[in-house]
N, C-alpha and C positions, 0 to 999 in steps of 0.2 A: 718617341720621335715623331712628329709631324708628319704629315702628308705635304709634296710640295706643290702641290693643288688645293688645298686646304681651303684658304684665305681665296684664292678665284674662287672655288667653288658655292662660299658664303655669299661674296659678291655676286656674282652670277645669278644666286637664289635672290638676294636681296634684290638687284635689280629687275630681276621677271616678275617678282611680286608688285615692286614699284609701277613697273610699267601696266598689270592687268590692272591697277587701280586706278591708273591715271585712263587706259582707256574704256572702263566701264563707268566712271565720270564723265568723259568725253560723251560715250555711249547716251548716259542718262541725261545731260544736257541737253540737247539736241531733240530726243524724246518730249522733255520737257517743254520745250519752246513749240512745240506741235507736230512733227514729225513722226511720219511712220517708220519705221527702221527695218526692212528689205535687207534678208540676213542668207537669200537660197536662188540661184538661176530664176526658179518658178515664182516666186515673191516678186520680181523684179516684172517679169513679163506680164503676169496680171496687174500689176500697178502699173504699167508705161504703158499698156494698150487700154488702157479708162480713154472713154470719149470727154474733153474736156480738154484742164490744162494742169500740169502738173509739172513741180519746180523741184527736181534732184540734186539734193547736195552730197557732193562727193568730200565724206569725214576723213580724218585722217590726226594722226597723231602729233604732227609739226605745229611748231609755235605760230603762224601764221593760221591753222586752222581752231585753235585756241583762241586766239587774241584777235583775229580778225573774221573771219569764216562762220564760227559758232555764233558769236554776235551778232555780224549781218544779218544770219539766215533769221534769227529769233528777232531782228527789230524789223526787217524792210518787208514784212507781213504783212505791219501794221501802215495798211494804205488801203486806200478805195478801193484798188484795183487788184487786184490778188490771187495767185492759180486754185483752184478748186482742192488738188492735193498736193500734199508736201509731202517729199518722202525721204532717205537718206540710207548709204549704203555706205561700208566704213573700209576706202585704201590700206590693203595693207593685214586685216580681218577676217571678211567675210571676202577671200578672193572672187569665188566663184560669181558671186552676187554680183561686185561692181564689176566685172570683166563682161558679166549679163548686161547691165548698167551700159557700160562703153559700148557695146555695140550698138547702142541707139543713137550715138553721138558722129554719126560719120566721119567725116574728115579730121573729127578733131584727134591729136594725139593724148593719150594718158595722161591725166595730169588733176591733182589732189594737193591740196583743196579745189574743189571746182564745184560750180553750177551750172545745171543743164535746165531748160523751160521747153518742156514739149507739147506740142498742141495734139488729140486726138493722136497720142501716140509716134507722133512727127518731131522734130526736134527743130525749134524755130528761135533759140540764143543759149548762149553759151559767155559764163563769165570764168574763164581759166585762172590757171595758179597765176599765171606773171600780172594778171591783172586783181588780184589778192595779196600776193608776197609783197610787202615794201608799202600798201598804199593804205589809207588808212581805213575802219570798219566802216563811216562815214560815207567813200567814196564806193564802197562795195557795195553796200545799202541803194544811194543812188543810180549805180548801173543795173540792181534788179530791181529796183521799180522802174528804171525805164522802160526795160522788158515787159513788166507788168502793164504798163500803160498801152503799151503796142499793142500785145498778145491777150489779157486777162479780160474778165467782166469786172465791175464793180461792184461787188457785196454788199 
C-alpha cells in the first residue's frame, strides 16, 4: 500500500533539487559577468566600506531578476564610467549577508532585485524592484549608467 505522502514527497524533492539548480545558475551568472559574490555579514562590510565606488546587486530568484536584473547588471558595465567594485549578495540565500547589505541602504525598504551604488561606503542611488519589475533590461541598463555618470570615474 502507498504512503499518502508519497507522490508530495517526490515532488517536493524534485522541486528543491530544481530550485538549488536554478539558483547556483543564477549564483554562477552574475559571478560571471564580474561580480564578487558576498555570501557572510563580514564579506559585506569589508566590501561597502572600500574607498571608492561600488555597485550592489541585490540577486534574487524572481523572473524579473533573470530576465531583467542579471542582464543589466552584466551589460550597463560596459561604459566609460563605471564603479571600481561590483559586488552581489543573493535575496532570499545568503540572509544574513544581504540583511548586512540593507543596512547600508537607509531609507530604502527591502526590496530584490535591486541596486545599490555607494561612494566610500556612502550610499549615493538606488535602482529598486518597481523600477526593474515590468520595465525592460534596456531601461535598467540606462538608469545605472546614469548613476555611473554622476557618481563613477571613467576607466
Amino acid at each position: 500500500m502507498k504512503n499518502k505522502w508519497e507522490g508530495h514527497l517526490t515532488m517536493s524533492m524534485d522541486f528543491n533539487i530544481l530550485m538549488n539548480d536554478y539558483i547556483e545558475q543564477a549564483r554562477k551568472e552574475i559571478v560571471a559577468a564580474g561580480y564578487e559574490e558576498l555570501r557572510t555579514p563580514e564579506e559585506v562590510d569589508e566590501a561597502l566600506q572600500r574607498k571608492g565606488t561600488t555597485l550592489v546587486m541585490i540577486n534574487s530568484t524572481c523572473g524579473c531578476a533573470g530576465g531583467i536584473a542579471r542582464p543589466a547588471a552584466k551589460y550597463a558595465i560596459d561604459y566609460d564610467k563605471r564603479p571600481d567594485y561590483l559586488v552581489t549578495v543573493f535575496a532570499g540565500q545568503d540572509k544574513e549577508a544581504t540583511l548586512q547589505a540593507r543596512s547600508y541602504f537607509d531609507d530604502y525598504p527591502p526590496s530584490s532585485p535591486s541596486f545599490a551604488l555607494l561612494k566610500d561606503g556612502k550610499l549615493v542611488g538606488m535602482v529598486e524592484r518597481h523600477e526593474i519589475e515590468g520595465h525592460s533590461p534596456v531601461s535598467v541598463i540606462e538608469r545605472l549608467q546614469e548613476l555611473f555618470e554622476q557618481h563613477c570615474d571613467e576607466v
